[in-house]
C-alpha positions as CSV (number, residue, x, y, z in Angstrom):
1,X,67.4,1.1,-26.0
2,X,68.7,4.3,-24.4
3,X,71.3,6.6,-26.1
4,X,73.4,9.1,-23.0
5,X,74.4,12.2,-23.9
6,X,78.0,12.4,-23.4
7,X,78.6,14.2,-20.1
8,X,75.4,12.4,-18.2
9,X,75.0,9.5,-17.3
10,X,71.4,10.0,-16.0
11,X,70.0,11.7,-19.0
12,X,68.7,9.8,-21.6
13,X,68.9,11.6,-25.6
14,X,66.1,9.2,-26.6
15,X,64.2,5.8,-25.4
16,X,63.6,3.5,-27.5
17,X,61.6,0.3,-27.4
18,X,61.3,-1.8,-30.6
19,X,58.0,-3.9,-31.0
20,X,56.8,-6.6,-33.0
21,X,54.3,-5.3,-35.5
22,X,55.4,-2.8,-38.5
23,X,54.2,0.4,-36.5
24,X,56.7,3.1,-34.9
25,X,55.2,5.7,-32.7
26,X,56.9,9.1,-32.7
27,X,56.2,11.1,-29.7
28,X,59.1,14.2,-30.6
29,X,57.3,16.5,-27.8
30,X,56.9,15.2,-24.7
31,X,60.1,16.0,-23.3
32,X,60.2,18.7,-20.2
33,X,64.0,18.7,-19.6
34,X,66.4,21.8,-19.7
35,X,69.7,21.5,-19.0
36,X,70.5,23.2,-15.7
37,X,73.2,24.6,-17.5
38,X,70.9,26.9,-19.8
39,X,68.2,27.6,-16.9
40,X,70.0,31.1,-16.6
41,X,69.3,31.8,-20.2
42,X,65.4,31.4,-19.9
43,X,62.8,33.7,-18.4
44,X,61.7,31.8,-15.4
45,X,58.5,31.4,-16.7
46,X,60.2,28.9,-19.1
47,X,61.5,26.0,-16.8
48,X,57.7,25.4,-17.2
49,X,57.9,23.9,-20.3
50,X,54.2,24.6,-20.4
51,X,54.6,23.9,-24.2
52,X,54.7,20.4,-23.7
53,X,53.3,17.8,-25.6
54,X,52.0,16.7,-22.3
55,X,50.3,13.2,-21.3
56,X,50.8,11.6,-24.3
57,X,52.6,8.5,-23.2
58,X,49.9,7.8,-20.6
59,X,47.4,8.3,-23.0
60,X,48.0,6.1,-26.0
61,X,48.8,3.4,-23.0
62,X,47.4,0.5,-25.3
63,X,51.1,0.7,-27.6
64,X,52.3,-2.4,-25.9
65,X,49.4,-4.5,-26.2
66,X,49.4,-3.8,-30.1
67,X,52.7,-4.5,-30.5
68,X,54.0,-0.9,-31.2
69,X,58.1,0.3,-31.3
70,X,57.7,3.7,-29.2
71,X,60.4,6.3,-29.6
72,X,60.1,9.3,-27.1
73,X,62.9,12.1,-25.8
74,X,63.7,13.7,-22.7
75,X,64.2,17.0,-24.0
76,X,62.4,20.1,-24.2
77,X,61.2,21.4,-27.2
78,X,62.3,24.3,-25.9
79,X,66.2,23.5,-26.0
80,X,65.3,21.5,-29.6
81,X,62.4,21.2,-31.7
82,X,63.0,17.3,-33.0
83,X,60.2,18.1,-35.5
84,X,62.0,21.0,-36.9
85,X,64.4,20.8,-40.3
86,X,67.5,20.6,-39.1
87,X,68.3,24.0,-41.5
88,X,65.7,26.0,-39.7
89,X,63.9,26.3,-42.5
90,X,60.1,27.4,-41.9
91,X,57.0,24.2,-42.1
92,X,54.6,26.6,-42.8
93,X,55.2,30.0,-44.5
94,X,53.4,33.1,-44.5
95,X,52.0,31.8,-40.9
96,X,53.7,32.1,-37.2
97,X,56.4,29.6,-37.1
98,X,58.2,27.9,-34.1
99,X,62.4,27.4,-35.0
100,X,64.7,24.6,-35.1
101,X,65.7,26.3,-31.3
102,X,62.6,28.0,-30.3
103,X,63.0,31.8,-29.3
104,X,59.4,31.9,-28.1
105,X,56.3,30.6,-26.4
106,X,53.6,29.6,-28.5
107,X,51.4,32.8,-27.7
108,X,54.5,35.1,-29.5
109,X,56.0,36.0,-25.8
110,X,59.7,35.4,-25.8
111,X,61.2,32.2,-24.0
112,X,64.8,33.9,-23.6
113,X,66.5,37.0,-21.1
114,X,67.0,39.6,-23.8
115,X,70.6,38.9,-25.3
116,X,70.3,35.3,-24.7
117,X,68.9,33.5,-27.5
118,X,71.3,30.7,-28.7
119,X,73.7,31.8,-31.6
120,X,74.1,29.6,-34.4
121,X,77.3,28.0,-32.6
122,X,75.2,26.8,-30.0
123,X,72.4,25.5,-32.4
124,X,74.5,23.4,-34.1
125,X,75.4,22.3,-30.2
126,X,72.1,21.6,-29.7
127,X,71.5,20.0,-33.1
128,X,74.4,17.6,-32.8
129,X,74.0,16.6,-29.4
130,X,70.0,16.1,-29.1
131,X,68.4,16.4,-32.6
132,X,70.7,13.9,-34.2
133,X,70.9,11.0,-32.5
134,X,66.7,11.1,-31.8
135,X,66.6,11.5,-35.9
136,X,69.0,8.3,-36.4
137,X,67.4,6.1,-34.0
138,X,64.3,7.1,-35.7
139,X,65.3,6.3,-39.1
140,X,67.2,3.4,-38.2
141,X,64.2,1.7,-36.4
142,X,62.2,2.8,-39.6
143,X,64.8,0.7,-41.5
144,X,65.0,-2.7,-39.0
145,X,60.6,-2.6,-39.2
146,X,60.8,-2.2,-42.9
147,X,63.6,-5.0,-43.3
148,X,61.7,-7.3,-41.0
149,X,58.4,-6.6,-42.8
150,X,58.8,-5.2,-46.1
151,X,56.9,-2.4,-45.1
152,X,56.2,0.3,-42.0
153,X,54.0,3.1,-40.5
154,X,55.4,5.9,-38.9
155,X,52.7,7.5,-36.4
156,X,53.7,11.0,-35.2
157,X,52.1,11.7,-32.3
158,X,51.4,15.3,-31.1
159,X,49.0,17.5,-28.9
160,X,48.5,21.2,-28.3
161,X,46.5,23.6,-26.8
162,X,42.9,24.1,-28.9
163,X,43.4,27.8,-29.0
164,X,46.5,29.5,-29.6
165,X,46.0,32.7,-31.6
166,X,49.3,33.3,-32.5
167,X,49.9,30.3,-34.2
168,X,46.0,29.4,-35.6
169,X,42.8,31.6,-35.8
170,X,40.1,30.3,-33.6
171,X,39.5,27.1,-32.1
172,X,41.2,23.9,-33.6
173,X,39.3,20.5,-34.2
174,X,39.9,17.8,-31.4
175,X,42.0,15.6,-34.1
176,X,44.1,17.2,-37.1
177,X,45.5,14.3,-39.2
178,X,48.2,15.5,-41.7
179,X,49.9,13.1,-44.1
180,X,51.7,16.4,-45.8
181,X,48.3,16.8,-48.1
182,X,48.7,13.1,-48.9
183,X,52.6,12.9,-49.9
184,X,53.4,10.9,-47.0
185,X,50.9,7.9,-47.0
186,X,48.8,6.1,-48.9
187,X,45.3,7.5,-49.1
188,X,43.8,4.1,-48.0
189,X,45.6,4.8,-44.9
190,X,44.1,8.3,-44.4
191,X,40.7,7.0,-45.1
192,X,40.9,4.6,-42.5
193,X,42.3,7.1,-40.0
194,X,39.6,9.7,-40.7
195,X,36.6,6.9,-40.7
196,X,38.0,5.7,-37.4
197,X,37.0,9.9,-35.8
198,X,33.2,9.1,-37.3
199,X,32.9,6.4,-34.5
200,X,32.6,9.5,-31.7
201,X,30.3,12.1,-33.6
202,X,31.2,14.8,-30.6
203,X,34.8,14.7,-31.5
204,X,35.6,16.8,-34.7
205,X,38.4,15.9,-36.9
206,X,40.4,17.6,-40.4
207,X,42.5,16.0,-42.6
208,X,45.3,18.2,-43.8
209,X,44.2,21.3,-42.2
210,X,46.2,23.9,-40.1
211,X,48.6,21.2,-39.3
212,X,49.6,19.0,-42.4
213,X,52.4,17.2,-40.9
214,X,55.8,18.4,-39.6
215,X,59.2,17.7,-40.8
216,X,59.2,14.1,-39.2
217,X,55.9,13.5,-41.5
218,X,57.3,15.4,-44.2
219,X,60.9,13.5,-44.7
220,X,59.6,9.8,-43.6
221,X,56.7,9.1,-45.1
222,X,58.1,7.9,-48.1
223,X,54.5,5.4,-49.6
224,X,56.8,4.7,-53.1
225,X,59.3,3.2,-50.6
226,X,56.9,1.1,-48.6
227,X,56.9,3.6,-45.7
228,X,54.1,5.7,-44.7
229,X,53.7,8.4,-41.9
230,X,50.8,10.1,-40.4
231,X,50.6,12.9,-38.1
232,X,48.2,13.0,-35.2
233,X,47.7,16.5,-33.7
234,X,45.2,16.4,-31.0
235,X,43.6,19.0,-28.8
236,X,44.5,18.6,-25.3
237,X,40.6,20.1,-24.2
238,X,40.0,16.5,-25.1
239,X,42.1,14.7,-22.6
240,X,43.3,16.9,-19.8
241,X,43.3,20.6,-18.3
242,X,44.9,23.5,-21.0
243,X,45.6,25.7,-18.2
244,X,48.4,25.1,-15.5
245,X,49.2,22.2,-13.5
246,X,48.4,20.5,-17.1
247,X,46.3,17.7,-14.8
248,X,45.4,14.8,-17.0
249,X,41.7,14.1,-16.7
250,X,40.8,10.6,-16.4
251,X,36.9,10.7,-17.4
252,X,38.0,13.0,-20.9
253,X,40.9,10.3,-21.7
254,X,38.8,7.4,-21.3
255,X,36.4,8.7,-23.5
256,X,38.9,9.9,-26.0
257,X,41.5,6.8,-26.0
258,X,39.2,4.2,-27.7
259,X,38.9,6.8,-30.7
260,X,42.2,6.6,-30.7
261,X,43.5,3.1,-30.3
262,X,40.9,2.6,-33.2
263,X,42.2,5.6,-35.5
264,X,45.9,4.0,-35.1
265,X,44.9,0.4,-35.5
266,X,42.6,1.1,-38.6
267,X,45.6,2.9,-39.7
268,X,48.0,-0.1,-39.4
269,X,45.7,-2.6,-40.9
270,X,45.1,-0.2,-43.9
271,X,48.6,0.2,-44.2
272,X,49.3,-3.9,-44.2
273,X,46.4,-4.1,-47.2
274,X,48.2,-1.7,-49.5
275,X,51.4,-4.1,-49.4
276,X,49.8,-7.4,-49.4
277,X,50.9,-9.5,-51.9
C-alpha cells in the first residue's frame, strides 16, 4: 500500500506492506527526500540529509522471511520528524531536543538560511500533509494485526551516529532498547530483547538509557491493550561508515544482523507468550 501526496504522483507519503505474523516494523527515519520546492530554504549542506536513519531497510533484510508488516517514509526528517508529538512538545527535557520540524543538525549547527525556518503555518502544512497520514496508516495497521490476532508488536526501528555531543555525552552503546522505562511493553518482552544482545559479548547494549523510546514508542505501546512497542536505536559504527558517503559495510552488517534478527524474533515470541491463552 502506497498513499500519494496530493500534487505528486511519483512521491509516495508512506509504503506499506502488511505481513502475516502480529509484528509491525516502524522505520520513521529513513527517508532522504526534500521537496524541491523547500531546497532554497536549506543551507546546502542540508540536501544531504546526512541525518538519515540510513541503511536500515537493507539491514533488517530478513522482515519478509518472518513474516513482518514494514511501514517506511520517503521523507526527510528534516522536512518532518514522524517520531515527534505532533504539538512539538519536547521527548526529553532538560537535554538537546530535535522539533516536530527540525531547525537543526544533530551537532547544534542550523539546517535553515537565516529567516527561513518554517512558521507555524507551514508546520501545520507539513504536519497535515506528511506526518498524518504516516501516523494513520501506522495505527490503522496496528488495529488490522491486533483484530486478526488479538494482540501486536510495534518495533521502532532507529539508528544514529555513536557520538553526537550535542545530543549525548560520550559514546553510545551499539544497541539502546527503550520501551519508555517499561510503559510500553511487557517486561517479558524486554527481557527477551536484552538476552538476545548477550549472544554477541562485543556488542554493548542499555535498556532505557539515553534513548527511552520516542513518541511512536511512547503513544503505541499500549501492554493493557494487547499492544506492545519497543524501540531499537542502534549505532551505525556497527553496520556502516559514520562519516560521508554513509557506505554500508557488508562484513560489520553481517556480523551485526543475526543479533538482530534474533533480538526481534525473541521479542515476538515473548510477546505471543504473554497473550496465550
Amino acid at each position: 500500500m502506497n498513499m500519494q501526496t496530493p500534487d505528486s504522483s511519483n512521491f509516495s507519503v508512506f509504503k506499506l506492506k502488511q505481513g502475516t505474523v502480529p509484528l509491525l516494523v516502524s522505520m520513521p527515519h529513513i527517508g532522504t527526500h526534500i521537496p524541491p520546492e523547500l531546497h532554497k530554504l536549506y543551507v546546502p549542506r542540508a540536501l544531504d540529509a546526512e541525518d538519515t536513519d540510513w541503511h536500515l531497510h537493507r539491514l533488517y533484510n530478513f522482515l519478509d522471511s518472518l513474516g513482518a508488516s514494514v511501514l517506511t517514509p520517503q521523507i526527510s526528517r528534516y522536512v518532518i520528524d514522524l517520531n515527534r508529538p505532533p504539538d512539538d512538545a519536547p521527548m526529553y527535557p532538560g537535554a538537546s531536543n530535535t522539533e516536530l520540524c527540525p531547525t537543526r543538525f544533530f551537532n547544534g549547527e542550523a539546517l535553515y538560511q537565516p529567516g527561513c525556518e518554517p512558521d507555524p503555518t507551514e508546520r501545520g502544512r507539513r504536519r497535515t500533509t506528511f506526518w498524518q497520514p504516516y501516523h494513520d496508516a501506522l495505527a490503522g495497521e496496528l488495529a488490522r494485526i491486533k483484530a486478526q490476532h488479538g494482540f501486536v508488536l510495534l518495533w521502532d526501528a532507529h539508528s544514529i551516529r555513536s557520538q553526537i555531543p550535542w545530543l549525548f555525552e560520550g559514546r553510545l552503546p551499539d544497541l539502546n532498547i527503550g520501551t519508555a522505562s517499561g510503559a510500553s511493553a511487557d517486561d517479558r518482552i524486554s527481557a527477551a530483547v536484552m538476552l538476545a544482545c548477550k549472544d554477541q559479548p562485543s556488542v554493548s547494549s542499555v535498556l532505557n538509557g539515553r534513548f527511552k523510546g520516542g513518541y511512536i514508542t511512547r503513544t503505541y505501546g499500549q501492554p493493557a491493550q494487547k499492544t506492545h512497542a519497543v524501540q531499537l536505536e542502534m549505532c551505525q559504527s556497527v553496520y556502516m561508515q559514520e562519516v560521508s558517503p554513509y557506505a554500508y559495510d557488508d562484513a560489520l552488517a553481517q556480523q551485526i544482523q543475526p543479533v538482530l534478527k534474533a533480538m526481534v524474533t525473541r521479542a515476538l515470541d515473548a510477546c505471543v507468550r504473554c497473550h496465550e491463552r
